[in-house]
N, C-alpha and C positions, 0 to 999 in steps of 0.2 A: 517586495516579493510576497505571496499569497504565502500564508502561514497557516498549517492545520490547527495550531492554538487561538486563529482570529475567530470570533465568534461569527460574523457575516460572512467569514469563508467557510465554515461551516455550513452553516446556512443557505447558502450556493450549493456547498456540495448534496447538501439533503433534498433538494428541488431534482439535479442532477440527478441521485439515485431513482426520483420517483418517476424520473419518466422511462426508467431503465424496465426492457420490456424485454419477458425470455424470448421472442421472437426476433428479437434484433439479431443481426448478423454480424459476426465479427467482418470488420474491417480488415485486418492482419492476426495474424496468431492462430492458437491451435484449440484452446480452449473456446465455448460457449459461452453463453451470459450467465446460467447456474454455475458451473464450472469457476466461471472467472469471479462472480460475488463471493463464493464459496473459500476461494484462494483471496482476496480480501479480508474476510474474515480470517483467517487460521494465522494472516501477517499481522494484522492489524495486534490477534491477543497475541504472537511473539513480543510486536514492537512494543506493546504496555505490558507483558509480564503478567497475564492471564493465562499462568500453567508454571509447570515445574520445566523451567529449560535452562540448558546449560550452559551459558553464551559464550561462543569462540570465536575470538579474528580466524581467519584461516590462514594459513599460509601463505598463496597468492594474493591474497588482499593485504597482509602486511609489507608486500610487497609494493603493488599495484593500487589500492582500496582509498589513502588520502588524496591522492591524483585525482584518481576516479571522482570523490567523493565533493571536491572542492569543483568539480567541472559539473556535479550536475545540482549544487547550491547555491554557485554565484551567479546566477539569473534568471532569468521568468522563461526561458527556453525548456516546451517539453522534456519528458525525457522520449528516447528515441526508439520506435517501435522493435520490435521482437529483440528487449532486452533479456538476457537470460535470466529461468527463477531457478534458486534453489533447491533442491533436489525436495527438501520439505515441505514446501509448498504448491508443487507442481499437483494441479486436482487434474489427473488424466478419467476419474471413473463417473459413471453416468450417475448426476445431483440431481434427490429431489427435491419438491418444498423449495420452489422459487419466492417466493412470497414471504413466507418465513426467513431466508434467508438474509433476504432485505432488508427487514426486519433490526435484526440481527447485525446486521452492516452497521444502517445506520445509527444503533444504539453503541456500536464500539469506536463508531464517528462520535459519537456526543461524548464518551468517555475519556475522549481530546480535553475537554474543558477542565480534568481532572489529571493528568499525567503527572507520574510521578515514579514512573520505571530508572531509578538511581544508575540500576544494575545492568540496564540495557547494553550492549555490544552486538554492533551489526557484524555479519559475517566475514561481509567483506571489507565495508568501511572501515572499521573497529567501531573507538568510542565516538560519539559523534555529541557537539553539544545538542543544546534542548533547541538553541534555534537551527542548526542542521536536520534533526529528527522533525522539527515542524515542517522545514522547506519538503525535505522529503517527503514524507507523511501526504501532503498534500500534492508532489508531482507524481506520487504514484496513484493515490486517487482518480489525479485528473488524467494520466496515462492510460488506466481501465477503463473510464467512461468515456474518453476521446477514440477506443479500440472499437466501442460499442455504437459512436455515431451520435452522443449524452453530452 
């Protein structure tokens, strides 16, 4: 399975971003191309611990969350369109600095090659290992530029 800590999937995903064009039209969903790189970045520094945040399982996800979490890490299967974001990540307001932003992306993509967020806790998943956070990492990637037609 594609790992965001493989350097060559990396590398796929940087070609990826570059053809990423704010004129593309979303395929599904509610967000734009600025909009959605935008929400990219603000996960990406959760997911590496670029800010002062306070990580909580939620309650439904300690519930629900390793189920979930092991169904979308044991195989190379998308993840499946208009999955819900969290409330913290959702960019509903009008982005600018598309180019920038990109930017910006793919330098917190490169920041992959360095992880080392100990203290990470997904919302819903909870603790996830370092090869769960890769699997992910990278189906979510490839879920935004797959939404863009990338």
């Amino acid at each position: 399975m594609k790992t965001i800590f493989d350097k060559t999937t990396r590398h796929e995903l940087h070609q990826r971003i570059d053809q990423l064009q704010e004129s593309n039209a979303a395929i599904w969903g509610k967000m734009n191309t600025a909009q959605m790189v935008r929400h990219c970045c603000i996960w990406d520094a959760w997911i590496q611990g670029k800010g002062n945040y306070n990580y909580r399982h939620a309650f439904i996800g300690k519930l629900f969350g390793r189920m979930a979490l092991k169904t979308h890490t044991k195989d190379d299967r998308p993840l499946p369109r208009n999955m819900p974001s969290g409330k913290f990540f959702a960019v509903k307001e009008t982005v600018a600095g598309f180019g920038t932003l990109k930017q910006q992306w793919k330098a917190l993509l490169d920041d992959y090659a360095h992880f080392s967020n100990d203290r990470f806790v997904h919302d819903f998943f909870g603790k996830m290992t370092r090869e769960q956070i890769g699997i992910f990492v990278y189906k979510h990637y490839d879920h935004h530029l797959r939404q863009f037609g990338v």
